[in-house]
C-alpha positions as CSV (number, residue, x, y, z in Angstrom):
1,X,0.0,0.0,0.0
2,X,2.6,2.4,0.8
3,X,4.6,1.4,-2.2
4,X,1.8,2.5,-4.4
5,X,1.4,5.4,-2.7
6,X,5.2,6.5,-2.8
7,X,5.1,5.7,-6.4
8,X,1.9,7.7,-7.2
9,X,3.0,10.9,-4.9
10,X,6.5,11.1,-6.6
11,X,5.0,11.3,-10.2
12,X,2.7,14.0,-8.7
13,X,5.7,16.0,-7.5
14,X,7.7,15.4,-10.2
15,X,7.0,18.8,-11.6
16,X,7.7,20.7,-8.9
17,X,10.7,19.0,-8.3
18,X,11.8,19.7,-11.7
19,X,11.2,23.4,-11.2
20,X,13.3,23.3,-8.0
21,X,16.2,21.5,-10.0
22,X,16.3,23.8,-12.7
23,X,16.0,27.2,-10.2
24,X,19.0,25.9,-8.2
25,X,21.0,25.0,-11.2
26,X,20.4,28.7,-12.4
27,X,21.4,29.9,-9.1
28,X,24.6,27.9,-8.1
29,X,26.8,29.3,-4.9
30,X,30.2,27.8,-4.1
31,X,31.0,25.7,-1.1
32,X,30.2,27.5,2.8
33,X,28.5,30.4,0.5
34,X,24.9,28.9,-0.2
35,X,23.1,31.6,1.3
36,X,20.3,32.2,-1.5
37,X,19.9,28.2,-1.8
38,X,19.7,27.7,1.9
39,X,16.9,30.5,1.9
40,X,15.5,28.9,-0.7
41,X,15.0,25.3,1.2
42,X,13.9,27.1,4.4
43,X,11.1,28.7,2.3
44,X,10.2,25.4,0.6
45,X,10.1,23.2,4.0
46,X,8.2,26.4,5.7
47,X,5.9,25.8,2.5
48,X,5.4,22.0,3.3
49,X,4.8,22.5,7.2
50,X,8.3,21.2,8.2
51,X,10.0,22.5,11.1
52,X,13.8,23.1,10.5
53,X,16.8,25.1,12.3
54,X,19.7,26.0,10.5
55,X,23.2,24.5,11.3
56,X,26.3,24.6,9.7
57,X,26.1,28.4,8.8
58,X,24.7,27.7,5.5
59,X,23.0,24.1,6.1
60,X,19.6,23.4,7.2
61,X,18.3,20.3,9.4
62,X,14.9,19.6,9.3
63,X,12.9,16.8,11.0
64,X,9.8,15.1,10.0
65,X,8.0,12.6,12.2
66,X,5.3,10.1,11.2
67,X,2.0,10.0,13.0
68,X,2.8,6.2,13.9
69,X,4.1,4.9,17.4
70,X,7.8,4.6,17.2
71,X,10.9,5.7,18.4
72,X,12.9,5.0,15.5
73,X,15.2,7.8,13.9
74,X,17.0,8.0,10.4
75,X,18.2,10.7,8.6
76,X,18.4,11.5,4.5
77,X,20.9,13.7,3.2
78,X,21.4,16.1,0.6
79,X,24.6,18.5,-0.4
80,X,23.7,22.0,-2.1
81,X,27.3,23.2,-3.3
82,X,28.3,23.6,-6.7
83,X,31.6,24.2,-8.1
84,X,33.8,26.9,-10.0
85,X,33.6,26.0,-13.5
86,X,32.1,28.2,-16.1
87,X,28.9,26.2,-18.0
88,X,28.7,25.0,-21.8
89,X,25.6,23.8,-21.8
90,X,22.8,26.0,-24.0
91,X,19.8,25.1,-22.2
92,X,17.4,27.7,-20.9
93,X,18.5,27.3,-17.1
94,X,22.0,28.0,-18.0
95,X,24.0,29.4,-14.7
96,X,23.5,32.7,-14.0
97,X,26.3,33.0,-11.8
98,X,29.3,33.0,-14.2
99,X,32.6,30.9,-13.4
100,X,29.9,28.6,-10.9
101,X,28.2,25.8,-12.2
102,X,25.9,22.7,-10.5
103,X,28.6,20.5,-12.3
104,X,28.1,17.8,-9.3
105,X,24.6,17.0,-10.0
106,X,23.8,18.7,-6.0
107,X,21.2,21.1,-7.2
108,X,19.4,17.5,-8.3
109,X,20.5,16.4,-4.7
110,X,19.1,19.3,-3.1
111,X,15.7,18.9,-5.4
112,X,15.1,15.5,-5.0
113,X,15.0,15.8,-1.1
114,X,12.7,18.4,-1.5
115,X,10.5,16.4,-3.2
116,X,11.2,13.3,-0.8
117,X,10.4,15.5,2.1
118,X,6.9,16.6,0.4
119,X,6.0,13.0,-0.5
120,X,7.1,11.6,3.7
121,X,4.6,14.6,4.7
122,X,1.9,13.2,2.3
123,X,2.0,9.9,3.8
124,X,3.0,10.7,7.4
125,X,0.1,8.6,8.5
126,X,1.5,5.6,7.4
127,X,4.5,5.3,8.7
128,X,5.9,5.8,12.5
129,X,9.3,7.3,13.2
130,X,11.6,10.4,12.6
131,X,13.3,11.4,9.6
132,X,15.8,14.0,9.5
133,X,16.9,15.7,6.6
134,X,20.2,16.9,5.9
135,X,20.6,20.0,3.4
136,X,24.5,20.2,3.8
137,X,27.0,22.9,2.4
138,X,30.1,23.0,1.4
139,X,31.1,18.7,0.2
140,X,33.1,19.9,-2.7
141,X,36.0,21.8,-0.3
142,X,37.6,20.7,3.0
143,X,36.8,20.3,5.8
144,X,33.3,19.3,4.5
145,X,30.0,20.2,5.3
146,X,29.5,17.3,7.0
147,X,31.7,17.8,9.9
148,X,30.1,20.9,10.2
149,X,26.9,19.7,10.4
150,X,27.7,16.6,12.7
151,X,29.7,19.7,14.7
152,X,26.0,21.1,15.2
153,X,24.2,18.3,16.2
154,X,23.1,16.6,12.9
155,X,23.6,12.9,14.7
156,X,22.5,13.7,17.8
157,X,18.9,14.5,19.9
158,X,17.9,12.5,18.0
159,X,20.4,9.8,17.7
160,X,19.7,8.0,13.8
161,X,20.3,4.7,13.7
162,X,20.9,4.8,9.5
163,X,22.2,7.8,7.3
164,X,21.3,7.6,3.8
165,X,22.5,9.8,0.8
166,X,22.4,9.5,-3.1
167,X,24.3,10.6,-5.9
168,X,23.9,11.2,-9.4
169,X,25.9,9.0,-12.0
170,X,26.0,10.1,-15.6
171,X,28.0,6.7,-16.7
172,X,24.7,4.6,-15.4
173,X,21.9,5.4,-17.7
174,X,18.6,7.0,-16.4
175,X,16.5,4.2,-14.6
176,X,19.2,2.6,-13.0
177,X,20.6,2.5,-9.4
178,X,23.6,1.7,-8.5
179,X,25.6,0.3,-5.3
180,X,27.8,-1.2,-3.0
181,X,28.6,-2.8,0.7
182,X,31.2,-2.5,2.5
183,X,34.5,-0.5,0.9
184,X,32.7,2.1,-2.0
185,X,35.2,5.3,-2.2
186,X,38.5,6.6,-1.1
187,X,40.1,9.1,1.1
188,X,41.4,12.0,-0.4
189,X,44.1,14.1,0.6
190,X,45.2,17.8,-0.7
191,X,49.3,17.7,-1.6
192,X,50.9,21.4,-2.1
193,X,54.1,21.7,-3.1
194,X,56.2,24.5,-3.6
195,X,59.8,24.1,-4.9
196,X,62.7,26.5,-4.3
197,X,65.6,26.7,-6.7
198,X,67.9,30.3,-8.0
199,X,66.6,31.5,-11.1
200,X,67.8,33.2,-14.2
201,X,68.8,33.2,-18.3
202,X,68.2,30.0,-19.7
203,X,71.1,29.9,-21.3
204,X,73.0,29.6,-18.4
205,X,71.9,26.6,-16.7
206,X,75.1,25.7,-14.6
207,X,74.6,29.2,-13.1
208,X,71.3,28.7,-11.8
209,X,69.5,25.9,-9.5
210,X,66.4,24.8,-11.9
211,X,63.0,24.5,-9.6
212,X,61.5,23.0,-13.2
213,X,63.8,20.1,-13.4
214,X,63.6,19.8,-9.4
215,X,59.9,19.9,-9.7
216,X,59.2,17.3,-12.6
217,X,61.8,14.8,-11.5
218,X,59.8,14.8,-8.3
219,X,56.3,13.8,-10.0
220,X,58.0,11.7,-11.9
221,X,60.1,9.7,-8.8
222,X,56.1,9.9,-6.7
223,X,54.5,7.6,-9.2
224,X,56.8,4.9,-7.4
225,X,54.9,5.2,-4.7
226,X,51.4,3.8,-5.9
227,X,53.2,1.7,-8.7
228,X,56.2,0.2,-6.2
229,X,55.5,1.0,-3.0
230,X,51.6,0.4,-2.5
231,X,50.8,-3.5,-2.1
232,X,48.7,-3.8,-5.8
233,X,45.1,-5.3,-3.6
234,X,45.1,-1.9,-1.8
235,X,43.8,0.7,-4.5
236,X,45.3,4.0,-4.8
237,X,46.1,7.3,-6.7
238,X,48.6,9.8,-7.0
239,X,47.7,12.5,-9.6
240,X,49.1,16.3,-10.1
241,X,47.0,18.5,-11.6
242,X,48.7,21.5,-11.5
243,X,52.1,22.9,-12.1
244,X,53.1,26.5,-12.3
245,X,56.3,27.6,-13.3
246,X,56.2,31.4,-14.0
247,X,59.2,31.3,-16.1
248,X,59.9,32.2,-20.0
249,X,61.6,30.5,-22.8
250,X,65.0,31.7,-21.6
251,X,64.4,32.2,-18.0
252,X,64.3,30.0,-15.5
253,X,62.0,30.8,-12.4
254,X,63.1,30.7,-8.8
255,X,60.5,28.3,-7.9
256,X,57.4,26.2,-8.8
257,X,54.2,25.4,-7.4
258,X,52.5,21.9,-7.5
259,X,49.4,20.4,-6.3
260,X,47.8,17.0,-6.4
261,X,45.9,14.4,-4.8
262,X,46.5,11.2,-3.0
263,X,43.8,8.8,-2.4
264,X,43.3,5.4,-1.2
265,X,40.7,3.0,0.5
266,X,43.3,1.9,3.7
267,X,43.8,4.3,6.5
268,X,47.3,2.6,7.8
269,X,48.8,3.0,3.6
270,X,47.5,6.1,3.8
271,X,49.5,7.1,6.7
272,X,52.6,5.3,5.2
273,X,52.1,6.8,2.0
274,X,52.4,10.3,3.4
275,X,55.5,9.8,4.7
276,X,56.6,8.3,1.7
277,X,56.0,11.1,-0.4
278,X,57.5,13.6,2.3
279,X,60.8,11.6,1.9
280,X,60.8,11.3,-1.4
281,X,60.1,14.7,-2.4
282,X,62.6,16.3,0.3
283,X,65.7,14.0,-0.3
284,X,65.3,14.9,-4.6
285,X,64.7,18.7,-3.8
286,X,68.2,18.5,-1.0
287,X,70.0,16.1,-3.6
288,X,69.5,18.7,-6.5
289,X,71.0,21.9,-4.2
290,X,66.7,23.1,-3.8
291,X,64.5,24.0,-1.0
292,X,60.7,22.6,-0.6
293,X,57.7,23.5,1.5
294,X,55.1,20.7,1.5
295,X,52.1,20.8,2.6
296,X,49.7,16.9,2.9
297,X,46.2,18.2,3.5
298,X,44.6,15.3,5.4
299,X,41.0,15.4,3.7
300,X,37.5,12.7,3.8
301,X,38.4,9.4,4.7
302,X,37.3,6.2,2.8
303,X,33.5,6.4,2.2
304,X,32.2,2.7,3.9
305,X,28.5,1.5,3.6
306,X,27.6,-0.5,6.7
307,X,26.7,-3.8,5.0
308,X,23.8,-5.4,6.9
309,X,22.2,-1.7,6.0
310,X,23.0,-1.9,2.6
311,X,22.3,-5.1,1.7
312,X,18.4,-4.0,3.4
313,X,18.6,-1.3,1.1
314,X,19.6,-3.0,-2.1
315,X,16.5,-4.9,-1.2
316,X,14.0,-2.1,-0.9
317,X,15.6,-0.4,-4.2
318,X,14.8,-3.7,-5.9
319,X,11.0,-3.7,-4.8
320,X,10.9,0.0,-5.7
321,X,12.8,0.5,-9.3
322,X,12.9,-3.8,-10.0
323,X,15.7,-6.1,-9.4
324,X,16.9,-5.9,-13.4
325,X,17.9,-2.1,-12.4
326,X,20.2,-2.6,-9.7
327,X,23.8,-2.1,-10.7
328,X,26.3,-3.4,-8.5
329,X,29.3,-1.5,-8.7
330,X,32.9,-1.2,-8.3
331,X,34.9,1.0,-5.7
332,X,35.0,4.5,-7.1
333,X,37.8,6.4,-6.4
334,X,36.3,9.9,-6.1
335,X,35.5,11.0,-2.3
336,X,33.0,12.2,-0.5
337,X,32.2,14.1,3.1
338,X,29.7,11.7,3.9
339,X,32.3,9.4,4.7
340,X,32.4,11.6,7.9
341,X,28.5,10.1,9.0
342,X,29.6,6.8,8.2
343,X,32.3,7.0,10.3
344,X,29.5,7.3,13.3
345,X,26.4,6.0,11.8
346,X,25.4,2.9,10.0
347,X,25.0,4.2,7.0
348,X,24.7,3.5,2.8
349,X,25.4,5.9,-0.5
350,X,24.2,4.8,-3.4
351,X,24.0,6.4,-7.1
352,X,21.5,7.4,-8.9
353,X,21.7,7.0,-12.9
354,X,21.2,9.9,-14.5
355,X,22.9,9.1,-18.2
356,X,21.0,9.1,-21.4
357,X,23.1,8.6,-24.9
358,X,20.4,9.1,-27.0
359,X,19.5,12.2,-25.4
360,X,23.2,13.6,-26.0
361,X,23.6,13.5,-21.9
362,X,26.9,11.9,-20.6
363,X,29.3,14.4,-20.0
364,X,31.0,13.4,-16.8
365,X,30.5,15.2,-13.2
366,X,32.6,18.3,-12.8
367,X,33.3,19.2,-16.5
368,X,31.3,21.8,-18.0
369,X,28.8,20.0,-20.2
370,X,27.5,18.0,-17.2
371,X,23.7,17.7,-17.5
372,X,21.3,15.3,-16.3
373,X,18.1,13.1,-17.8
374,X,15.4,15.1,-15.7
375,X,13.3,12.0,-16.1
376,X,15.4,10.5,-13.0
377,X,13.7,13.3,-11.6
378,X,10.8,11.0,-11.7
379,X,12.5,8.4,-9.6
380,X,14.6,9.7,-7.2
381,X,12.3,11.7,-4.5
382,X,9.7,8.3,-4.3
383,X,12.8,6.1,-3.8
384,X,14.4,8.6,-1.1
385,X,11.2,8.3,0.4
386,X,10.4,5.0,0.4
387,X,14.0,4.1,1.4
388,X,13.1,6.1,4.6
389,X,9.9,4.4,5.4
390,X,11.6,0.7,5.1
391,X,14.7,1.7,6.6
392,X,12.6,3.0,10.1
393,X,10.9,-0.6,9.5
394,X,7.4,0.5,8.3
């Protein structure tokens, strides 16, 4: 009965939800600076009757409790920040905000727990318990949102028992839903480097101490660590993405600056592998006459989906969207702040497929062509919900 119900409510709210989507992917704010799209929740939850508080400077935390006898708690999540990339997509709710783009798929997050939060209201009678709903800044930029929100109280008075959270997936088409127990994504961790040397004509090499030449030998000599030092069953990643080196085509500068990532799925490697690189990276600088300052960001630890929870909601995803569009996936080697409730909570992240070839949408997440199948829109606000129900044991 409630099944039905779910189902039937989340086509009813599915234009509404679309609506929200499309406002918040006009109006995209960067991490810890979603003012307008944290007034723009409150205002929607005020419109549906939910009480709320907000946490987290620009989070909200709502609750919802079903007019059933229970004591039961669990909480849904959603993140609302989007990132600093500058859109290429020509549809008519483009980003307004130039150089910020929903390229993360949160302003669907965002919309779909909106829509999951209307439906749970709808059928409140139904179902006993309390369902807390996370509207978190800030997940694309360390520390995370989440820490500030579990900082604030978001896994306490009321204590959940079960954090659950999705995420779109343009690689899985529309339709589908994928997941994962145990081990599902890796730490991440922010390297800085910046590399000292004496500058000057490049002409005259043996004159000067080249930061370029330290500096490349040193991304070069890192790879060891993932490819030699790492044992091969433990995944991990070592990638530089940036390298500046403010020099000329006959002048060599006095230093360079680096940065990368380093990201795994085992916390005692990933403690190793910091030290690694520090040596490594120190003893090639020294040997070549240089100087370094580097700087190992410790970010979100390795994502980790409680596995009697999961394999519960694998079950209810199958009743909901059918067994034939389950995916079971691989670990993913992205990372994600809601690492941070599963550290404390039983909890499970799944992804929600959002892909469709045919319709030209498959542009990956952060790139600027990222776009979404709205008809998942359809899907994701009655599963969120329904999830919820099952998971308080309705």
């Amino acid at each position: 009965m409630i099944l039905d119900e779910i189902k039937k409510l989340s086509a009813s709210v599915y234009p509404e939800v679309l609506h929200n989507r499309r406002h918040l992917h006009a109006n995209p704010e960067l991490s810890f600076h979603e003012t307008a799209t944290c007034a723009f929740v409150k205002k929607e939850l005020d419109r549906l009757g939910i009480s709320w508080m907000a946490v987290a400077e620009t989070g909200v935390l709502a609750i919802l409790k079903g007019d059933l006898p229970s004591d039961r708690v669990i909480a849904l999540r959603a993140d609302m920040d989007a990132l600093p990339i500058t859109e290429a997509n020509d549809v008519e709710y483009v980003s307004l905000n130039k150089g910020v783009m929903h390229a993360c798929g949160h302003d669907a997050h965002t919309a779909s727990l909106l829509g999951a939060a209307s439906i749970l209201q709808s059928v409140r009678h139904l179902f006993g318990g309390t369902v807390k709903l996370f509207f978190q800044p800030g997940e694309e930029q360390l520390p995370g949102g989440a820490t500030l929100m579990i900082k604030d109280g978001a896994l306490a008075d009321p204590v959940p028992s079960a954090v659950i959270g999705q995420h779109v997936m343009p690689s899985l088409p529309c339709g589908k839903i994928g997941i994962r127990k145990g081990k599902f994504m890796a730490s991440m961790d922010e390297i800085k480097l910046q590399v000292y040397g004496r500058g000057g004509h490049g002409a005259q090499p043996h004159l000067n101490i080249d930061p370029v030449t330290m500096a490349s030998q040193v991304i070069v000599a890192l790879q060891q660590v993932v490819s030699r030092m790492a044992n091969p069953a433990i995944p991990s990643i070592l990638s530089f993405g940036r390298f500046i080196a403010e020099g000329s085509i006959n002048v060599i500068p006095d230093s360079v600056y680096i940065e990368g990532t380093f990201r795994t799925t085992d916390e005692a490697w990933r403690t190793e592998a910091h030290t690694r690189i520090r040596r490594i990276t120190e003893s090639i600088v020294e040997g070549m006459g240089g100087t370094c300052k580097l700087d190992i960001r410790k970010g979100y630890p390795c994502l980790v989906n409680e596995a009697g929870l999961t394999t519960a909601i694998r079950e209810h995803i199958a009743a909901y969207a059918g067994p034939e569009n389950i995916v079971d996936l691989d670990i993913w080697m992205a990372s994600e702040d809601f690492a941070y409730y599963a550290e404390q909570v039983n909890s499970c992240f799944y992804l929600l497929g959002v892909g469709n070839a045919e319709k030209g949408i498959s542009a990956s997440l952060h790139t600027p062509g990222f776009n979404i199948d709205e008809d998942a829109l359809r899907q994701s606000p009655g599963l969120m919900a329904y999830l919820a129900v099952k998971t308080l044991g309705n």
